[in-house]
C-alpha positions in Angstrom: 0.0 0.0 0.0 1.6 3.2 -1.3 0.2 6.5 -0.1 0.6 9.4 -2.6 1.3 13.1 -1.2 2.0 15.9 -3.0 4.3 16.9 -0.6 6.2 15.1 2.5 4.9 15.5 5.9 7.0 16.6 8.5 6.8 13.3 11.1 8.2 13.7 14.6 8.9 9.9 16.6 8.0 11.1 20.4 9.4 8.0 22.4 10.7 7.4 25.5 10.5 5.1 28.5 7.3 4.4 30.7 6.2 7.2 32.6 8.4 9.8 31.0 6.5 12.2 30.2 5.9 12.1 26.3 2.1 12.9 26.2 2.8 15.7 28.1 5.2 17.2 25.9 2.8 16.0 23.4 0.0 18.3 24.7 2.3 21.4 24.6 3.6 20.4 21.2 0.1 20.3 20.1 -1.0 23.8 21.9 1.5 25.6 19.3 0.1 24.3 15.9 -0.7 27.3 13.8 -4.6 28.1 13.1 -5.0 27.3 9.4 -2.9 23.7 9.5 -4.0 20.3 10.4 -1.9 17.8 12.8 -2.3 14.1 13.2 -1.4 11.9 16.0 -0.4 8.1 16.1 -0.5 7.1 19.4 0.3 3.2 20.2 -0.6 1.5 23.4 0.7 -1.8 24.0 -2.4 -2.9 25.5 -5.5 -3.5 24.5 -7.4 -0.3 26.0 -6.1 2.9 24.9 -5.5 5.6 27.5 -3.6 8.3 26.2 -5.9 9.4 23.4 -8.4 10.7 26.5 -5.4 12.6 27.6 -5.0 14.7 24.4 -8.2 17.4 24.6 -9.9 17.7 21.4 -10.0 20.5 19.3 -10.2 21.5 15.4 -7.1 21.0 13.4 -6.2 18.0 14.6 -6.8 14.5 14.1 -5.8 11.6 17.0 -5.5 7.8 15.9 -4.6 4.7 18.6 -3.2 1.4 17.2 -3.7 -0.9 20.0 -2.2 -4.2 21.0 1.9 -4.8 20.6 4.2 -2.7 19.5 4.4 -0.7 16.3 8.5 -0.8 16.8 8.7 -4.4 16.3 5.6 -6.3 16.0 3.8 -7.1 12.2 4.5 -3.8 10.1 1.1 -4.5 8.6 -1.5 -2.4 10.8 1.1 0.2 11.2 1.5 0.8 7.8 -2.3 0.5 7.1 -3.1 2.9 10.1 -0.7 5.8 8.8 -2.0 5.3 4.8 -5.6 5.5 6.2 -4.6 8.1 8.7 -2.7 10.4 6.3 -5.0 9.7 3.2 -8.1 10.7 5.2 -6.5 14.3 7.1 -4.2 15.2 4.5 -2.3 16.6 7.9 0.6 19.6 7.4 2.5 17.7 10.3 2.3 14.1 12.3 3.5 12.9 15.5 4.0 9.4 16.4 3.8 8.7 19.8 5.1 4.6 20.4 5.1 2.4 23.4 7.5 3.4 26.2 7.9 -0.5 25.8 8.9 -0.4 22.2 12.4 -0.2 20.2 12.2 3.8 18.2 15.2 2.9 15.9 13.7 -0.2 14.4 10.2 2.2 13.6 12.7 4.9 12.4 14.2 2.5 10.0 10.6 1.0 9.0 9.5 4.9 8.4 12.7 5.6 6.0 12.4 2.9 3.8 11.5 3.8 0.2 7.7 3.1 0.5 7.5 6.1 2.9 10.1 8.9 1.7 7.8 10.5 -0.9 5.3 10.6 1.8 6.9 11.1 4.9 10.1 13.8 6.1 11.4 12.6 9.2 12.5 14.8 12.1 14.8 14.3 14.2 13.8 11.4 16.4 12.7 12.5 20.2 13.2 10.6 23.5 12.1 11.9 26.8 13.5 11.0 29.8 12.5 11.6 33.5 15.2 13.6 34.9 14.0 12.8 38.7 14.5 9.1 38.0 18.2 9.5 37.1 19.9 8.4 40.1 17.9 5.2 39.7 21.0 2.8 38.3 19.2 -0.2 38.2 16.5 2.0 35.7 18.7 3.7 34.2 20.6 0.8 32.7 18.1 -1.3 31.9 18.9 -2.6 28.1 15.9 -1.0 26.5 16.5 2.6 28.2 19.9 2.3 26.8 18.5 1.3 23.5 16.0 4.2 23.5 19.0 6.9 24.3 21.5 5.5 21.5 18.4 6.0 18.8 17.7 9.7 20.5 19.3 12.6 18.0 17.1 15.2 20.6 16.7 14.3 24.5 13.9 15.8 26.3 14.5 16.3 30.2 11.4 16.3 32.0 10.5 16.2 36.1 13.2 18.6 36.3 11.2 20.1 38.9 11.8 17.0 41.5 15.4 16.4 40.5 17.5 15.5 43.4 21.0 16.8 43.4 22.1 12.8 42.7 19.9 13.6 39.7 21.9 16.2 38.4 25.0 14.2 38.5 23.7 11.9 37.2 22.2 13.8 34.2 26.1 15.5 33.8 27.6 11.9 33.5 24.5 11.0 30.8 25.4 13.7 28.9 29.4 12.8 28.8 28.7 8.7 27.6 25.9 9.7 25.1 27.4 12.4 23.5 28.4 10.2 20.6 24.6 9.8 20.0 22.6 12.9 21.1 23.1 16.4 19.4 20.7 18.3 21.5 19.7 18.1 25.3 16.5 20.1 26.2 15.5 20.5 29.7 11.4 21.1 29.8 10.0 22.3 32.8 6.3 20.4 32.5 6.8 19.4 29.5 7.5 22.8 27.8 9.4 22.6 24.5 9.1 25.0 21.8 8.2 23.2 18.4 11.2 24.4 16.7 13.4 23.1 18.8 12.8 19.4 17.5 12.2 20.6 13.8 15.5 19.5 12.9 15.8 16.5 9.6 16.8 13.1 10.7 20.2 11.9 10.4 20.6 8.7 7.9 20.7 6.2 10.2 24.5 4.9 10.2 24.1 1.4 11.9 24.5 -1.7 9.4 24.1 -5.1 11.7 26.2 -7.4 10.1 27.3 -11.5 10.8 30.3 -11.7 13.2 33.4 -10.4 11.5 35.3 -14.0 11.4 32.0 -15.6 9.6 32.1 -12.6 7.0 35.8 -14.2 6.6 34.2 -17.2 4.8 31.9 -15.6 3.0 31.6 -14.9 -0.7 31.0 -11.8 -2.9 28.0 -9.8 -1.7 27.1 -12.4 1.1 29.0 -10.6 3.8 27.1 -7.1 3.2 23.7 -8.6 3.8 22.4 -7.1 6.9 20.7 -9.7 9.6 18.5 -9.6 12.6 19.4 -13.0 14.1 21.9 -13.1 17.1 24.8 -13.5 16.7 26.0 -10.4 15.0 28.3 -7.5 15.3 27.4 -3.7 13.6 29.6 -0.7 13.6 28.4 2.7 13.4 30.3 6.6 13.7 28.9 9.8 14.9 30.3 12.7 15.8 33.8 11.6 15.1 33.4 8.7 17.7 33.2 5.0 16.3 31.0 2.6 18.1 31.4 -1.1 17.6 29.7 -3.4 19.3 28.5 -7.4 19.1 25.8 -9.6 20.8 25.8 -13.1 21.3 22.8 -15.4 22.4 22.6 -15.2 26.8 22.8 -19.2 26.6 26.8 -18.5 25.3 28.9 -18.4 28.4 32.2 -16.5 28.9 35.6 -16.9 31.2 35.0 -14.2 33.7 38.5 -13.8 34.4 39.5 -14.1 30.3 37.1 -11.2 29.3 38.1 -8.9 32.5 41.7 -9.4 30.8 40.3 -8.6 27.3 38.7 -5.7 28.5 41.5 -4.2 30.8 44.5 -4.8 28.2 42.4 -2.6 25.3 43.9 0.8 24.4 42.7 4.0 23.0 39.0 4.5 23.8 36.5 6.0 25.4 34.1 4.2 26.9 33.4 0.3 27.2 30.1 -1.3 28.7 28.8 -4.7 28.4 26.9 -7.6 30.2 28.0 -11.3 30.2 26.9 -14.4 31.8 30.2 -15.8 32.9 31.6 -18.9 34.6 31.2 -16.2 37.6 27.5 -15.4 37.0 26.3 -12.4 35.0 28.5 -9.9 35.3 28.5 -6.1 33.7 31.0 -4.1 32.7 31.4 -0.2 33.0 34.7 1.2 31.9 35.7 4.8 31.6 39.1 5.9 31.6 39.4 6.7 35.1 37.6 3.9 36.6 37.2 0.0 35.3 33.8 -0.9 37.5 32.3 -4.6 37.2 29.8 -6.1 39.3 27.4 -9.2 39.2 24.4 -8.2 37.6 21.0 -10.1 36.6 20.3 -12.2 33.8 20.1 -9.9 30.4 18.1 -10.7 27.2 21.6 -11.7 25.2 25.6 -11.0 25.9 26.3 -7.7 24.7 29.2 -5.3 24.6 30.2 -1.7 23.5 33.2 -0.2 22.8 33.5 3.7 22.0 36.8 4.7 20.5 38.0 7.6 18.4 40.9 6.2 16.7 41.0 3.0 14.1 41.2 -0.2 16.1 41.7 -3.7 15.1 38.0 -5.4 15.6 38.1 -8.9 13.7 41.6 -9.1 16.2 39.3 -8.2 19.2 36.5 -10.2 18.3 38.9 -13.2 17.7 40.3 -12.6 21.3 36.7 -12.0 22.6 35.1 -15.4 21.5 38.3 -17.4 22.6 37.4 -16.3 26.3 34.2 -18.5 25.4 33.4 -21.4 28.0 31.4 -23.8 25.9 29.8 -24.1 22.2 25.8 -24.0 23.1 24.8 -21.5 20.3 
């Protein structure tokens, strides 16, 4: 299904985690549309009774649609992409917002929302994520895969609760700010949600990631084979922003690693800026938090895969560190 426009609609992605804040800044968003335009709203509830479209008040100009039930991130793209034809054939809106679960995965709809079928259709803004600043000193939140996921998709983070932010908060915040600024361009602190439209009207950046098989099974492969992106675990991608290079692999959780081989790994590597990762280890789960003043590891609970990220700013040898990486391996199980 192909929806024909005579011009591109500016689309804003307004994510974030649960209880952030996004309708919120949705409502003031919404307050600022001009008089003779029309807006649309996709709003996605994971559940099965929508809530949030109560929240938004009505008024002319502006249109509100809920897909219920999963997540438009990474469930069927089907009724996503038949919601937004029907939604933008029958309002014809001058702007849309998208409003996902705080459950869902933003770069996987950004990438869905990019692809061919949509670009004569849709212009995509820079993507949004709102985070609750009074929450921050929370690690155990804070680290959780999926906020981590949601910030590393984020070209604009939204601040909000800045009003109940604890001095541990604003640490906190400062140190955000430092390990995601290979990611984020722009950090907006909105007092109750405040934020002035053009302050996210910026274009999307081409997304830069490419998920690719592990670098030593690229090795045996033939021709175009080894630039064929996958989904399945386990794989290895490589992106840059900013200057900074990110590389980083994930490996099924059932894939067990020497806990004392991979602290060696990690401690002997040279030249970057920031490692992190999570491995279940001979030792238990374990995570790893480097910065260059402090190597910090600790047992952790049991994660959704093995993953680890390593921020650098000068070339580095990766199929030699993911040959050292998978010798520190305990078993085969894949």
């Amino acid at each position: 299904m192909k929806f024909i426009s005579p011009k591109a609609v500016p689309t804003h992605i307004i994510s974030g985690f649960l209880g952030a804040g996004k309708t919120t800044l949705l409502q003031h968003l919404l307050a600022q549309k001009p008089e003779h335009e029309v807006w649309a709203i996709l709003m996605n509830e994971f559940g099965q009774i929508g809530v949030d479209q109560q929240l938004i008040t009505k008024q002319d100009g502006y249109t509100v649609k809920e897909l219920l039930g999963g997540c438009l991130c990474c469930s069927s793209q089907l009724p996503m992409q038949i919601a937004l034809a029907r939604l933008l054939s029958e309002t014809k809106p001058d702007r849309l917002f998208i409003e996902p679960t705080g459950l869902g995965h933003p770069t996987q709809l950004l990438e869905q929302l990019t692809e061919p079928h949509w670009q004569s259709s849709l212009e995509m803004r820079a993507l949004v994520i709102v985070i609750d600043g009074s929450r921050l000193h929370d690690e155990d939140w804070v680290q959780q895969n999926l906020y981590t996921d949601q910030l590393k998709a984020a070209q604009i983070v939204v601040l909000s609760h800045i009003d109940r932010m604890t001095e541990a908060d604003q640490q906190a915040y400062l140190a955000l700010k430092q390990e995601y600024k290979t990611y984020v361009q722009h950090w907006i602190e909105a007092e109750h949600g405040r934020v002035e439209l053009g302050q996210l009207d910026f274009i999307q950046q081409p997304l830069q990631r490419k998920i690719q098989p592990l670098l030593r099974l690229q090795k045996t492969q033939l021709g175009d084979a080894a630039e064929q992106e996958i989904k399945q675990l386990p794989y290895h991608y490589i992106e840059t922003a900013q200057g900074f290079t990110v590389a980083g692999w994930k490996f099924s959780k059932r894939w067990q690693f020497k806990f004392y081989d991979l602290l060696d790994l990690l401690c002997a590597q040279q030249d970057w800026v920031r490692i992190k990762g999570i491995f279940n280890t001979d030792q238990g789960w374990k995570s790893f938090n480097f910065n260059p003043k402090q190597f910090n590891y600790k047992s952790a609970e049991a994660s959704i895969d093995n993953r680890i990220e390593i921020i650098c700013q000068v070339q580095q040898d990766w199929f030699e560190f993911e040959k050292q990486l998978l010798a520190c391996r305990l078993d085969e199980v894949s």
